[in-house]
C-alpha positions as CSV (number, residue, x, y, z in Angstrom):
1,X,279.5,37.3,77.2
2,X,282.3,37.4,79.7
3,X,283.8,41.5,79.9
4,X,286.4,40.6,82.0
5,X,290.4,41.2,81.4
6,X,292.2,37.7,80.3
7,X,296.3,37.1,79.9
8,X,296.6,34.1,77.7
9,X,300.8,32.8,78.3
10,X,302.6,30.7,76.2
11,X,306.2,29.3,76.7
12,X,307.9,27.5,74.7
13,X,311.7,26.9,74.7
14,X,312.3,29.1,71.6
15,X,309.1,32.2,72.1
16,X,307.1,33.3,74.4
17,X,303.4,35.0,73.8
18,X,301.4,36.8,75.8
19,X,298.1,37.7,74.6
20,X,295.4,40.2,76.7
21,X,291.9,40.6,76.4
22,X,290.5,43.6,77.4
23,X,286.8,43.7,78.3
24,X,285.6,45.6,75.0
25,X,287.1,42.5,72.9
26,X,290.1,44.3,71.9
27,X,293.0,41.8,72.2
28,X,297.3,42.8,72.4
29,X,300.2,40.3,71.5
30,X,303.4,40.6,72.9
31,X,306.5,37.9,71.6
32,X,309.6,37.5,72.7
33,X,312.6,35.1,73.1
34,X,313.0,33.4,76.6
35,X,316.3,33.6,76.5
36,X,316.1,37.8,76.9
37,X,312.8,38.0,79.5
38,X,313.3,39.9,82.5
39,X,310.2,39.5,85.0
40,X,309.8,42.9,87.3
41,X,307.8,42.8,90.0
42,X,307.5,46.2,92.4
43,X,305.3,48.0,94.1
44,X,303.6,51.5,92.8
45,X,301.3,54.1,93.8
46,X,298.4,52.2,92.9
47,X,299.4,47.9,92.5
48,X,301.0,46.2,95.3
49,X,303.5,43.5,93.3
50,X,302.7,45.4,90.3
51,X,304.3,42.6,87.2
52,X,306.2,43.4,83.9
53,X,308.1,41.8,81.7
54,X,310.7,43.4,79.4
55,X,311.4,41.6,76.0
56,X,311.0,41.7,71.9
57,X,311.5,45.6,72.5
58,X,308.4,46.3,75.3
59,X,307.6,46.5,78.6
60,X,304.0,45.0,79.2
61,X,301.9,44.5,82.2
62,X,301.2,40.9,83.3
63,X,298.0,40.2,85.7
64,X,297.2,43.7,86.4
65,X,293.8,42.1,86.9
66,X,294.9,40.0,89.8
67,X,295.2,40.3,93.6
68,X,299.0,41.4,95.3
69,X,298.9,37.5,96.1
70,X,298.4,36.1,92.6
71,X,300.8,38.4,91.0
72,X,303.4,37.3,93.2
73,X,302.4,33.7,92.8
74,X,302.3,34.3,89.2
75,X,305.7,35.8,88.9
76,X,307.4,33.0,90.7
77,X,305.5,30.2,88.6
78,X,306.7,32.1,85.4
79,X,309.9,32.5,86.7
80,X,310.2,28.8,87.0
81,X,308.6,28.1,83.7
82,X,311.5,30.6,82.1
83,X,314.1,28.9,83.7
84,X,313.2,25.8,82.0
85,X,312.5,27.3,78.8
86,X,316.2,28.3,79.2
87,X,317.8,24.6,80.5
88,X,315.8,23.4,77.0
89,X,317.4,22.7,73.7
């Protein structure tokens, strides 16, 4: 069995879900409306590009599990998949 960390992300026009598996099985879901996402990306003490996003009421990690490079790839190909979630009906 796989023990690694996993973000599954959904978007849709009208939701978004985001759903983490940790390594002990244990999975978190996080929805929220599109329309009120806000993407964070910063460095701290201990992640370079360190990625939230704020919505539904919570701030959650994204790809804390990923290189400086892939969270800053990441964030930019979910900011693009937000914006069109937006432009949708």
């Amino acid at each position: 069995m796989d023990r690694s960390v996993c973000d599954h992300i959904r978007i849709w026009h009208d939701q978004v879900a985001i759903q983490r598996i940790n390594p002990n099985g244990e999975t978190h879901h996080w929805l929220a409306n599109p329309q009120w996402i806000k993407l964070h990306m910063a460095d701290t003490p201990t992640h370079e590009n360190y990625l939230t996003a704020t919505g539904g009421g919570r701030e959650i990690e994204i790809g804390g599990f990923l290189t400086a490079d892939e969270r800053s790839n990441l964030h930019y190909e979910l900011r693009q998949a937000l914006r069109r979630a937006k432009a949708s009906p």
